[in-house]
VOGU-3710 file (C-alpha; in Angstrom, 3 decimals, decimal comma):
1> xxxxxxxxxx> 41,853/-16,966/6,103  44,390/-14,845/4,078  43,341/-16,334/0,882  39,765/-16,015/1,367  40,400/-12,458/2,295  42,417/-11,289/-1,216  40,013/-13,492/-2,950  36,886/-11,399/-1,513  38,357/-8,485/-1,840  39,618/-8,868/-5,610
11> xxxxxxxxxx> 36,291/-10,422/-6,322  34,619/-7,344/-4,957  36,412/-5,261/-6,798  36,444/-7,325/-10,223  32,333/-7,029/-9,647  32,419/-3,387/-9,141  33,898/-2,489/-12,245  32,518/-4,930/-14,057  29,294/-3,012/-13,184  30,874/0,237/-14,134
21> xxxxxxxxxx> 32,056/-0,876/-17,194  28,348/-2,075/-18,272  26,434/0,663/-16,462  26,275/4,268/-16,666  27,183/6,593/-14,101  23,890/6,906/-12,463  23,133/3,170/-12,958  25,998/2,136/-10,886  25,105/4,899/-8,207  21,609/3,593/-8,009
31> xxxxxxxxxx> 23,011/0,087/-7,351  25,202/1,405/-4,006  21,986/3,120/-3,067  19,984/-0,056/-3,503  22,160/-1,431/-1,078  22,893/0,824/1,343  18,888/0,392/1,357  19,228/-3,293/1,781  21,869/-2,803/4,745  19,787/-0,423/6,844
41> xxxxxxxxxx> 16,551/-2,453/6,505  19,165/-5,537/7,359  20,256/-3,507/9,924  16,611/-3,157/10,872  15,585/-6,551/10,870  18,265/-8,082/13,000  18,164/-5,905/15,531  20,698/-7,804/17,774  19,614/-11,147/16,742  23,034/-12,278/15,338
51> xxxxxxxxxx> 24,682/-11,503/18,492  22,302/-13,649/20,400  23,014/-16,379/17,594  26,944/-16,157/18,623  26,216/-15,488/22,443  23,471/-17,891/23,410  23,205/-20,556/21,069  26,710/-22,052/22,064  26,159/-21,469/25,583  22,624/-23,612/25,114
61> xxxxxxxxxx> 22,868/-26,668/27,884  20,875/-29,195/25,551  20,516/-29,708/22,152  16,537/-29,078/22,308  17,285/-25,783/23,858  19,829/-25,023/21,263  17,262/-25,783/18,196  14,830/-23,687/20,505  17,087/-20,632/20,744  18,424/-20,650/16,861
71> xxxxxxxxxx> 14,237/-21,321/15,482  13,593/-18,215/17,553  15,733/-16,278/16,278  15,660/-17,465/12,849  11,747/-16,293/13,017  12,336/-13,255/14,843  14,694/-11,807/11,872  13,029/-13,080/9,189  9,499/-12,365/10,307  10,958/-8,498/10,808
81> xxxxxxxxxx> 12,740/-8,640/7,302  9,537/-9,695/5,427  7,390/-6,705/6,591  10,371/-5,060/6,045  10,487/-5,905/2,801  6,697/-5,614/2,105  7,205/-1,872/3,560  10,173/-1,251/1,367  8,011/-2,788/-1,760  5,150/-0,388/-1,057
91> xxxxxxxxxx> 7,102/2,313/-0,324  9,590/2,042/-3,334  8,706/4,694/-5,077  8,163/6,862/-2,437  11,747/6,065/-1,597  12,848/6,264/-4,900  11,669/9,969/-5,567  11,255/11,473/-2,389  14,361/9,582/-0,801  16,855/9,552/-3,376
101> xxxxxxxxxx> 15,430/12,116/-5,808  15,714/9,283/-8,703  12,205/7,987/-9,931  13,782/5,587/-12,295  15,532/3,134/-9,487  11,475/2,352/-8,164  12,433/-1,414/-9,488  15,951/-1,727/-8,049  14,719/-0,405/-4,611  12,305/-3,518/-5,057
111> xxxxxxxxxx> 14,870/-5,699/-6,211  17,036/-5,022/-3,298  13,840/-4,735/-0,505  13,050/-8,490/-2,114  16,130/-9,510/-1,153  15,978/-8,871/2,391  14,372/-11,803/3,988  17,656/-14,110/2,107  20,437/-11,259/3,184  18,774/-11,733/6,513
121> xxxxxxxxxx> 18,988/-15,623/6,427  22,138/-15,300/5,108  23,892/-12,716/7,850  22,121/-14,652/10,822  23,891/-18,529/9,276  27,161/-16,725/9,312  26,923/-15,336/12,587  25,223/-19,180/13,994  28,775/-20,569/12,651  30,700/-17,557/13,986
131> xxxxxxxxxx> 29,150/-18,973/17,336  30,175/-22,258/17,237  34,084/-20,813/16,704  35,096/-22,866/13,298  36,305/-20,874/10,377  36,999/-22,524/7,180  33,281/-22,483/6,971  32,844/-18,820/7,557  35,527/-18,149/5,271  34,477/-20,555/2,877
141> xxxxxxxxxx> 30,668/-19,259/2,451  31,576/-15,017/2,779  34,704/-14,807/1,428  34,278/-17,331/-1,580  30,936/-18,705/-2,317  29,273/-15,412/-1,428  31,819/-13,199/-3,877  32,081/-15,342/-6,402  28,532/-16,179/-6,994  27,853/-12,246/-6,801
151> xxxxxxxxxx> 30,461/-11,816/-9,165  28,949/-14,693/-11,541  25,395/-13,267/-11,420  26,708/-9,536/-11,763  28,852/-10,773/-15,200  25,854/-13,036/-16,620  23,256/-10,264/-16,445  26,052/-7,697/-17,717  26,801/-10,388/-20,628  23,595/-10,532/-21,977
161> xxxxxxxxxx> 22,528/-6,589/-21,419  20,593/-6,153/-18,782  20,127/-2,634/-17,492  20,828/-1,318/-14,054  17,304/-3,982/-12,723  19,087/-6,872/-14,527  22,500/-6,036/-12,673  20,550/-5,480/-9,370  19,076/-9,469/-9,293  22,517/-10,629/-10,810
171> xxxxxxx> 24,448/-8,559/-7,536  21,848/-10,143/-5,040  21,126/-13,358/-6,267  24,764/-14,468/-4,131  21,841/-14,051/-0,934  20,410/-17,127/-2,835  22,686/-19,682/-2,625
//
């Protein structure tokens, strides 16, 4: 667990300045804003749902009822983070100038609202093994897989010159895998 943690954590860093080594100022800046949007409508669309993952789907008599419970909540969240995200899409500009003051991050708010339905998928899987109280996989999948792939996509799309959209799918494309 101590390994994955200084491995996230140096990864995380490693992909932050990465990103302010290939980005201006205000193109890093709009990249923490894309995500603090991406957290809040995350926030938004799981509404609970990944404590009833840990809480109920362990305590789940039958198998059936287990497959029920984790379906239900699987549609629940990602049902809420696709309007979500089709609200965020609409609405990115509107966000983007009236919100943030910042008409040029319309596309990364749309990057990051895109994302929503896999963060979602993704935050409600680790909380679905949190419940079922084994840890290498946890570890293994947000401390490793999750950093590292961000990392990879963040340093491919800084590579070849992509601007601050480029580095936005690169940072979120870890939610895909």
């Amino acid at each position: 667990i101590l390994g994955g943690s200084i491995l996230d954590r140096g990864t995380n860093f490693a992909t932050r300045a990465l990103m302010t080594r290939f980005l201006p100022v205000d193109g890093y800046g709009e990249i923490i804003l894309g995500t603090t949007v991406l957290n809040l409508l995350g926030i938004a669309s799981i509404i609970g749902l990944g404590q009833a993952m840990t809480r109920y789907v362990p305590r789940a008599e039958t198998d059936r009822k287990k497959t029920e419970t984790v379906a239900a909540i699987y549609q629940v969240g990602i049902g809420l983070s696709l309007v979500w995200a089709v609200v965020g899409f609409v609405g990115a500009e509107f966000i983007a100038t009236k919100v943030f003051n910042r008409p040029s991050m319309t596309n990364v708010v749309r990057v990051f609202v895109l994302t929503l339905p896999f963060y979602v998928f993704y935050r409600l899987s680790l909380k679905g093994i949190q419940g079922h109280k084994i840890t290498k996989p946890n570890v293994l999948v947000s401390n490793i897989i999750h950093p590292l792939s961000r990392a990879g996509g963040v340093a491919v799309f800084a590579l070849t010159g992509a601007g601050v959209v480029g580095l936005s799918v690169g940072n979120n494309l870890a939610f895909l895998i």
